[in-house]
N, C-alpha and C positions, 0 to 999 in steps of 0.2 A: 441477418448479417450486418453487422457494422461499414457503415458508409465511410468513406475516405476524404480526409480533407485535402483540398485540391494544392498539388504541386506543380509550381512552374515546370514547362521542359527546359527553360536554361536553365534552371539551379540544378534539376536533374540531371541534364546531360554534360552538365560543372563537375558531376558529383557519381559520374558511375563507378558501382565500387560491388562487389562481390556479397556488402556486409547483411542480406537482408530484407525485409518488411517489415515493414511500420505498425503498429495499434493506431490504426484509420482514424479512429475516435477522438484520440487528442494528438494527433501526429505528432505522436513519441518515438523515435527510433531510427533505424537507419534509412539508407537510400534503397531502393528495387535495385538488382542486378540486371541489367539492359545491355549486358556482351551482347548479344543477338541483334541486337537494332545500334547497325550506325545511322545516324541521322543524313551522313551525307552516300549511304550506297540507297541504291534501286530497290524497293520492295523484294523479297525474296520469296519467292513459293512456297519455300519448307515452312518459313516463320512467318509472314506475314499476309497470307492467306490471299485469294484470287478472285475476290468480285462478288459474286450474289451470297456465299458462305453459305453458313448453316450446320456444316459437319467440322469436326471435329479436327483440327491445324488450319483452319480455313478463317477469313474474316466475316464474323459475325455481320456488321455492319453493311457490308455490300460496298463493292469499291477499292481499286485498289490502291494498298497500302495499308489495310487494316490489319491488327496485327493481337494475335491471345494478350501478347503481353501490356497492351494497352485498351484501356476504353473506350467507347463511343466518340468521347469526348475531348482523345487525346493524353490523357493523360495515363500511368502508369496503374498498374493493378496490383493490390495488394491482397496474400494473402491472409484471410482471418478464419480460416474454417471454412466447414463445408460450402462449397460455392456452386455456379450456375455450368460450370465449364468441362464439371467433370464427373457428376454425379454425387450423391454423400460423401464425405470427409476428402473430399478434393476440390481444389480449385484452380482456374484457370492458370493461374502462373506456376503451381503445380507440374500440372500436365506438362506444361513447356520444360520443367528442371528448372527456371529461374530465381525460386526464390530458397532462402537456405535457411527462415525465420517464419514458421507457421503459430499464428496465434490459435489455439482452440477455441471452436463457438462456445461463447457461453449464453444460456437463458435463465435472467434472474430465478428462481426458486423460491421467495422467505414469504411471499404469501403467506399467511397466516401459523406462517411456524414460529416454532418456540425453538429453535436449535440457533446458538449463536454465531455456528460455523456458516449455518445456510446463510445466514443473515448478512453476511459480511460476501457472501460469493463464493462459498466453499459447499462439497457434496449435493451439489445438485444431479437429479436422477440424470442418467447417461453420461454422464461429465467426470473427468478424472477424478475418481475418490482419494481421499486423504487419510490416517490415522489420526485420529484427534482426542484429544484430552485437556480437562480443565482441574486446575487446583483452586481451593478455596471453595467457602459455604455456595451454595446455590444463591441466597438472598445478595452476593453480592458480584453475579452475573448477572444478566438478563437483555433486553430487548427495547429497541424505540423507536418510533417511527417521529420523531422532534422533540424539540427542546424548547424553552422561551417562548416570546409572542413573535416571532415573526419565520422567515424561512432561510435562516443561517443554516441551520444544524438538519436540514428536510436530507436525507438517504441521499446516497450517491451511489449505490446500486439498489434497485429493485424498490420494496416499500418499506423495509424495516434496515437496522441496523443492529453491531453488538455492543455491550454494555459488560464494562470491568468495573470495578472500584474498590478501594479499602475501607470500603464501607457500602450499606443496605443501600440498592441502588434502586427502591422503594422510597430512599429520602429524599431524592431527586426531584419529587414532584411536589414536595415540601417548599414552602414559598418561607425564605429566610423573614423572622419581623422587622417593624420597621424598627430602629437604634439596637438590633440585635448584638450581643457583643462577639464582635472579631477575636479574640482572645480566645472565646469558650463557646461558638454558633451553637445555637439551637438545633439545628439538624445538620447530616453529613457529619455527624460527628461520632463514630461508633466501632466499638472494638470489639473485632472478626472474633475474638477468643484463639482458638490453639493452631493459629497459622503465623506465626512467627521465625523463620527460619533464623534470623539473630544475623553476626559475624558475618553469613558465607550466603548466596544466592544459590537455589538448584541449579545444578547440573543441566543442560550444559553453559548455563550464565557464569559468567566468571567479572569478578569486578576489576581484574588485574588487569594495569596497561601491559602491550605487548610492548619490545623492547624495538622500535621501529616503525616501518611502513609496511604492512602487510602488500600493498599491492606491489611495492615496489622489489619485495622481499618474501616471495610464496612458505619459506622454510621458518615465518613467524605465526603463519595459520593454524589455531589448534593451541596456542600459546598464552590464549586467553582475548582479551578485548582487542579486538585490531581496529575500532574507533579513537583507543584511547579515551573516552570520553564517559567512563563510570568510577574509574576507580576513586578521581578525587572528589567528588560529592557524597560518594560512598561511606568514603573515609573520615569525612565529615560528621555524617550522624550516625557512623559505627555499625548500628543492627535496624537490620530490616525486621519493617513486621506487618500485621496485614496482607499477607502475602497473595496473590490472587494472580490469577495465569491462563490463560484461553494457550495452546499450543497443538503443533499437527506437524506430521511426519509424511514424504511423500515422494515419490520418484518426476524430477522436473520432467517433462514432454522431451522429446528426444532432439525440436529444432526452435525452441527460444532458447534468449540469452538474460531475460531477466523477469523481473513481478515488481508488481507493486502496488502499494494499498492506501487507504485513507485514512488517519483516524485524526479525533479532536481531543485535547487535555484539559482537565477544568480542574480546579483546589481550591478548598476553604483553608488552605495556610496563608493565601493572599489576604488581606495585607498586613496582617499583624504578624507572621516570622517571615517575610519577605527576607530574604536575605541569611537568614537564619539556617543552624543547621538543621532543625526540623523542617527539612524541603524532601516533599513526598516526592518519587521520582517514576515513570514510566521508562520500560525496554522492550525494544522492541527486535528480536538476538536471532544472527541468521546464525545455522552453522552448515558451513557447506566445504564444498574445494575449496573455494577462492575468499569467502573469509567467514570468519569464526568473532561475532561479539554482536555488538547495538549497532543500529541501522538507522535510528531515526535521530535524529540530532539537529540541533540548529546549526546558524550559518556560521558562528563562532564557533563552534564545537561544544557547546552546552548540551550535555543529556535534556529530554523534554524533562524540564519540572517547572516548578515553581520560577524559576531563575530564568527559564527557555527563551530568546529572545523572540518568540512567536506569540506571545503574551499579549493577544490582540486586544480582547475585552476586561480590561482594568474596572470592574465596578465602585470605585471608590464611594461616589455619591448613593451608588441603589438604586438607578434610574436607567441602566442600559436597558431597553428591550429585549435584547439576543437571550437577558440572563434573566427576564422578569420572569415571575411566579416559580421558582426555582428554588433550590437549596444557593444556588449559588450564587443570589443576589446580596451584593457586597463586597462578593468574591471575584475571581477571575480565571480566565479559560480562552484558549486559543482558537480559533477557527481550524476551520478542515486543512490538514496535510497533507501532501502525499507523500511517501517514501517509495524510493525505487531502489533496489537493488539487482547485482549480477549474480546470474546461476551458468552452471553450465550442464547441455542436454544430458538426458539420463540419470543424474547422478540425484542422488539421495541426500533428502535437505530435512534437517528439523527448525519450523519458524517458532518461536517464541513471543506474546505478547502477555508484557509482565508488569501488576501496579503492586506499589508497595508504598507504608507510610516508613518515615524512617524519623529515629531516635525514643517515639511513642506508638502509640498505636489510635493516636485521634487525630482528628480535621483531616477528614480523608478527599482523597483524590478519588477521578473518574478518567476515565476513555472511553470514546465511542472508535467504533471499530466496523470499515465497510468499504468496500468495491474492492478486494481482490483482484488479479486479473493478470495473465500472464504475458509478457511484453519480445518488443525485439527493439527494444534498448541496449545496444553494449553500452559496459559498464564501469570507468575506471572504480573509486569508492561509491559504497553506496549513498545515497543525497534524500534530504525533505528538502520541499517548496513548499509554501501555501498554493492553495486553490482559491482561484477568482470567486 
């Protein structure tokens, strides 16, 4: 089970509110519901258990004022799955009714597989299964356990990760030469053949802004992009091509309110069409109730590409480590993100992660794709950050 990072009780007891449990791991999300515990009444019997404990509305700890809905230690209890308090697929604040945001356990699974869903934190055995499907050759999916000389890009679930690009992502391990030309690289530079959809993205990708704020305006959801934030790069370099896609279909868990995942953007477009409309672009398309289009985005509303202001690693000289012995030394590539997004329980959601070149079909992009993970984040829009 995942450990919890430690919450004061005054910001807690600041903050009682109805909305929740957290993802303990990076204390994402909301506050524990604590109606049960005022701070200033007397221990209660029913809830806060009577001295040596042991059974089951009693306080574990011995002593009174211990209480299910708090640890040893004081502080609040979160549920993340099976816990200690109430047998398999229960836990302690469970039992109590307190909490209304259950994260499922998950245990990494990509050990030695070759599936790119596993690899990312998807279908592992006893764990909520997904429908999953991939577009594009196999050569330019696949699997990594790192990148470069150092430990930027090392998995952020399990040991492996997944791998998209618009191009052989066998070239990846291709070390760019030294005065290679940025204009025409050497590797990472290769064309998928008959994956080209042109003009229009699958289904259900849509490059049209919606006419609004989706959050602010539910009856725009379905309307096309409620990021806003594809049409116009889109429209820019006209047709997509290289088309390449990891996606999965699946019923959210009946008591979170969101997910969220990792990945990194690398492109030999950098730096010679910098700017240009040959800017390969990555999407990442939720569609659900509460909204419908791309989810990952920088903090100015940049689709991730070439342009994304997450553009960490600028290789200008040829000399970053993050990017040596690579195809994409010269080139450039963002560090780890994460995007979170809002879902709501039960409902039926298709995730979408989507690379394409656009205008041509050379100097291909990459994504690395990894740590899945279902949240009790509520959600205005969806948001990236970097990861530290």
């Amino acid at each position: 089970m995942r450990l919890s990072r430690s919450i004061g009780w005054g910001a807690v007891l600041a903050l009682v509110s109805t909305s929740g449990c957290a993802d303990p791991t990076t204390g994402r999300g909301g506050v524990p519901n604590l109606e049960s515990f005022d701070a200033g009444d007397s221990p209660d019997a029913a809830t806060m258990g009577e001295g040596t404990g042991g059974s089951a509305g009693q306080g574990t700890a011995g002593g009174p004022g211990d209480s299910d809905d708090v640890d040893d230690d004081g502080t609040p209890k979160f549920d993340v799955g099976p816990g200690s308090g109430g047998g398999p697929g229960k836990s302690d604040c469970v039992e109590m009714g307190n909490c209304v945001c259950t994260i499922p356990e998950h245990v990494p699974c990509d050990a030695g597989t070759n599936d790119p869903f596993q690899a990312m934190g998807l279908n592992c055995p006893g764990e909520l299964a997904v429908n999953d499907s991939t577009t594009g050759p196999g050569t330019a999916i696949g699997i990594r356990s790192g990148f470069g000389n150092t430990n930027v890009y090392d998995p952020r679930e399990g040991t492996v990760y997944a791998v998209i690009g618009s191009g052989l992502v066998s070239d990846l391990d291709l070390a760019t030469p030294g005065g290679d030309s940025n204009a025409f690289p050497t590797h990472c530079n290769d064309d998928l053949g008959n994956f080209d959809p042109g003009g229009s993205l699958p289904a259900p990708l849509s490059a049209n802004d919606v006419a609004g704020d989706c959050t602010a305006n539910p009856a725009l959801v379905g309307t096309g992009d409620c990021s806003n934030t594809v049409q116009a790069q889109f429209d820019q370099g006209v047709s997509a091509n290289d088309y390449v896609e990891m996606r999965f279909e699946v019923q959210v868990p009946p008591d979170v309110v969101s997910f969220s995942y990792d990945f990194a953007f690398f492109s030999t477009e950098y730096p010679y069409y910098f700017g240009d409309e040959f800017n390969d672009m990555y999407v990442g398309w939720l569609e659900s109730e509460l909204w419908t289009g791309n989810i990952s985005f920088d903090n100015a509303g940049n689709p991730i590409s070439l342009n994304a202001g997450f553009l960490d690693y600028a290789d200008d000289a040829g000399n970053l480590p993050e990017l040596a012995g690579t195809c994409m030394r010269q080139h450039a590539g963002t560090g780890w993100l994460t995007t979170t997004a809002g879902v709501t329980g039960n409902e039926s959601i298709t995730v979408v992660f989507a690379v394409f070149d656009l205008s041509d079909s050379i100097l291909d992009s990459y994504v690395f794709l990894d740590n899945f993970e279902w949240g009790c984040d509520p959600q205005g829009p969806p948001s990236t950050t970097p990861e530290g």
